[in-house]
N, C-alpha and C positions, 0 to 999 in steps of 0.2 A: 897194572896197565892203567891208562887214561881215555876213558870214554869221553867222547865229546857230542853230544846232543846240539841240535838244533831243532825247533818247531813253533814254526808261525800256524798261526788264523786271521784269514783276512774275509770280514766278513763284508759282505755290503748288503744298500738297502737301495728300493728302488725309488725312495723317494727321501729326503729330510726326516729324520727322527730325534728322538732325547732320549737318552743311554739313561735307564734305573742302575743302580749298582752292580756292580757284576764282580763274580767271587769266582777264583783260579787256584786249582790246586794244581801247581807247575811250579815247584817246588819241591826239589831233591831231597829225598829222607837221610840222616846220617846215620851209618849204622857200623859195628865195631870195623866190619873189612872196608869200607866204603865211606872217602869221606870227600869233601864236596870243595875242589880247587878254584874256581870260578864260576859266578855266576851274575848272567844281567835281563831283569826285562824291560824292552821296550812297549808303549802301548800310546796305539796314534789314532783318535787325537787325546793327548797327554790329559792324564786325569784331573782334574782340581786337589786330588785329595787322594791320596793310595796307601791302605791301612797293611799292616803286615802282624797278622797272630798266629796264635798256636789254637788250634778248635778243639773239640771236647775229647775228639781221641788221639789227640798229638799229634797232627796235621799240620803244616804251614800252609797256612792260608793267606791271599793280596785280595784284598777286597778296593774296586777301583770305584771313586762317585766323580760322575761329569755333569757338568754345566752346558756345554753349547749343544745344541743340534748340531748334527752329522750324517753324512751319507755311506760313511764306512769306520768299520773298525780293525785296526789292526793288533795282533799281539803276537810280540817276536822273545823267547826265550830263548839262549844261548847257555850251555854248562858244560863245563869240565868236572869229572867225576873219578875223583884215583881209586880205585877196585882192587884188590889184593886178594890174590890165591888161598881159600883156608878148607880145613877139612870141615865137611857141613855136614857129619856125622859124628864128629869130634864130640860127643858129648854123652852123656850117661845119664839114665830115665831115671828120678828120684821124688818120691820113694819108686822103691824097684820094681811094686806092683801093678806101676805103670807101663810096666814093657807090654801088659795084653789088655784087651780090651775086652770089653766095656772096663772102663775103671771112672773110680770120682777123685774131681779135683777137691785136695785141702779146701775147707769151709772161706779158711782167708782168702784161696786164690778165687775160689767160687763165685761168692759175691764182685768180684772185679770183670771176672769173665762171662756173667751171665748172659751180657747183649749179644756174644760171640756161640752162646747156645741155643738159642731162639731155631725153633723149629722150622723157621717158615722155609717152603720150597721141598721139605722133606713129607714124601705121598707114601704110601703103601709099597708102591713099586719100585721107590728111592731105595729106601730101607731096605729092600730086600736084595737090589742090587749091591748097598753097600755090605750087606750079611754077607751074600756068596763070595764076594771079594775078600772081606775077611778071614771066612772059612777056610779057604784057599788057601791063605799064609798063616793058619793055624793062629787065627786072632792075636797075632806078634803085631806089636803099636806101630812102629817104623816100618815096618814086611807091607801090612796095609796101608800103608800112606804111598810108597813106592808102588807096589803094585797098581792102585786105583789111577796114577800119576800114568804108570806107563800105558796100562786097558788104553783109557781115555786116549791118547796119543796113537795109538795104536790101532785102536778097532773103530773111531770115529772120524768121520769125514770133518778137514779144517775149510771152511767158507767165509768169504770177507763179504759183510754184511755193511752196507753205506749209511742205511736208515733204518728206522724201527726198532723198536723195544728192544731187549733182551729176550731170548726162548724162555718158559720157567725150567727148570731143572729135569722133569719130567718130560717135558717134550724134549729138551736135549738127549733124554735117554734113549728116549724112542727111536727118533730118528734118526740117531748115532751120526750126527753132524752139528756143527754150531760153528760159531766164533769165537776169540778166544775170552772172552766174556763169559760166553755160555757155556765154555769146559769148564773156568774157573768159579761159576755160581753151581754146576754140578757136584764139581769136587768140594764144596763148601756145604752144600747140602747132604753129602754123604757122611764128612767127615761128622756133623751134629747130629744126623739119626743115629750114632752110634755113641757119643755123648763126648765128641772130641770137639773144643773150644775152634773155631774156626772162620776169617777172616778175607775180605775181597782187597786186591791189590791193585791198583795202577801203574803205569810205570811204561817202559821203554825196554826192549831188550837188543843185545847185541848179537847179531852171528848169525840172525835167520834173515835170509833176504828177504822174505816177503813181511815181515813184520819190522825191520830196521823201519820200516818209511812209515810204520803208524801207531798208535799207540796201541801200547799189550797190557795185558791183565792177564794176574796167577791168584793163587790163594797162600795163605801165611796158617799153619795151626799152632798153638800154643801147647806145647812139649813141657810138663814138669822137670823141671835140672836141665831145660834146654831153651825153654822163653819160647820165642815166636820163630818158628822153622816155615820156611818158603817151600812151594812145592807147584809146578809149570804143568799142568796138565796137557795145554797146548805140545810142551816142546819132548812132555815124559819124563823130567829129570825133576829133581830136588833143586834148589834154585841154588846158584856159588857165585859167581863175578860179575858174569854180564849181564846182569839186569840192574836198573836204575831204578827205585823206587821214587814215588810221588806221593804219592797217599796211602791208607790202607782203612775201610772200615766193616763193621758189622753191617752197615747196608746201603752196596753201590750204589743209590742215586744218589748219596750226602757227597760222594767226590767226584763227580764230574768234572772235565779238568776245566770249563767255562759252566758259570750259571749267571743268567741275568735277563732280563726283557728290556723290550722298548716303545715308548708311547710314540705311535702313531700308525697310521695304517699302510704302512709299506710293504711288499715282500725283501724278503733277507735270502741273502743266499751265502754258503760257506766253503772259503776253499784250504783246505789244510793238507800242511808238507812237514815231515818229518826225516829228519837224518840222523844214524848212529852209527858213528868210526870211532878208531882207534886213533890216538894223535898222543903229543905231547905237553 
C-alpha cells in the first residue's frame, strides 16, 4: 500500500524575530518493506541555505539558516511511502542462545550497541517490572518483547499530552498512563534493565484515529540474526506496514522533529496538523 503523510507547523511570533538555524528530522527512513515514493518540503519564509545530512546515528537531517526577520514560520512536509506486507517474525535468533534472556551481545556487535545499553530511566522498580514480565514468558527473548508490548497497551491509560516533558519511565509505571512517548521510553527502559540493545522511534502511524493526526513514537530493539525489530507499546503489536519512520535514537531529545531558537523577545506560539491515508 501507499501511505501518504502530510504535516505542517506554522509557528508565529508576536513580534519580528531572526530565525538561529533550525534542524528537522521529517524525513522518511528507508527500510527493506518500506521505501519512499515522494517527497517535498516547503519552509516559508525560504531559507538562505538548507543543508540535508545523515547524523551520527543515520538520521536524515535539513538543517535550515535565515537571514531576514520574520514574524512566522511555516513548514509543510508532504510524502508518499510504499509499505509492503512482510512477516516481522520472519527471522531466527543467532546465535541460538539468544532466544532467552538475559543473553550478551558478540564483543563486535557490543561495542556498536553500547549507547543503545545505557542504563538511564531503569530504577529498581523498572527492573523488577521488566523481571516479572519476563518470568511470565519463561525469559523466551521475543515471548518478552510481545508480552511487555501488549501489558503496556493493555493495562495502561493512553493520554494526549500538549506540553511538557516526557514522564521518566518510572513514573509511567506508576501511574500506568502516559503518551505514546512515555509507553515508548518505558518499553525502552525495560527492554536495557535486562541487557537488550534498545532504541526511541519517531514516526507517524497509520490506522489509529487518534494518532493518524499527530505524531507517534515506538521503540526499535536490536535482535541478533534479526537487526532492529520495531515493537508499538502504545498500539500492543510488533511494528509491520503502517508505521512511517522519521528518526530513531539512543536519546529522544537529539530527534525532535524541529529544534532551533530565535533572537528576540517575542512570544511564539505553535500550531500543528498532521494527516495519514492511504492513496496512490
Amino acid at each position: 500500500m501507499i501511505l501518504n503523510v502530510s504535516h505542517r507547523l506554522f509557528y508565529t511570533y508576536s513580534e519580528s524575530v531572526i530565525l538561529e538555524p533550525h534542524t528537522f528530522y521529517l524525513y522518511p527512513k528507508a527500510y527493506p518493506h518500506q521505501q519512499i515514493v515522494r517527497y517535498t518540503m516547503t519552509i516559508d519564509p525560504v531559507p538562505s541555505m538548507l543543508v540535508q545530512n545523515i547524523d551520527a546515528e543515520g538520521n536524515h537531517q535539513h538543517i535550515a539558516y535565515f537571514r531576514e526577520a520574520t514574524s512566522s514560520l511555516t513548514v509543510l512536509v508532504e510524502m508518499a511511502v510504499r509499505s509492503e506486507d512482510f512477516n516481522l517474525f520472519g527471522f531466527v535468533l543467532f546465535p541460538f542462545e539468544t532466544e532467552q534472556i538475559p543473553f550478551q551481545y558478540p564483543e563486535s556487535l557490543k561495542k556498536l550497541l553500547q549507547p543503545y545499553l545505557v542504563r538511564e530511566g531503569v530504577t529498581t522498580y523498572v527492573e523488577q517490572y521488566a523481571r516479572q514480565t519476563a518470568a511470565s514468558e519463561r525469559w523466551k527473548t521475543v515471548a518478552f518483547l510481545t508480552a511487555l508490548c501488549r501489558d503496556i497497551s493493555q493495562n495502561f491509560v493512553y493520554e494526549r499530552r500538549e506540553v511538557g516533558p516526557p514522564m521518566l519511565p518510572e513514573h509511567t509505571l506508576i501511574g500506568r498512563k502516559g503518551t505514546c512517548r512515555d509507553f515508548a521510553q518505558l518499553f525502552v527502559a525495560c527492554c536495557r534493565a535486562l541487557g537488550i540493545a534498545a532504541r526511541f522511534v519517531s514516526g507517524y502511524l497509520y490506522g489509529n484515529a487518534l494518532q493518524e493526526h499527530d505524531l507517534h513514537a515506538w521503540a526499535e530493539v536490536f535482535l541478533p540474526g534479526a537487526g532492529w525489530r520495531g515493537f508499538d507499546p502504545t498500539e500492543g503489536n510488533a511494528v509491520i506496514n503502517n508505521h512511517v519512520h522519521l528518526a530513531a535514537s539512543a536519546d529522544p531529545a537529539l530527534i525532535a522533529p524541529v529544534t532551533g531558537v530565535f533572537r528576540g523577545r517575542a512570544k511564539s506560539t505553535l500550531l500543528a496538523e498532521v494527516s495519514v491515508g492511504e492513496g496512490i
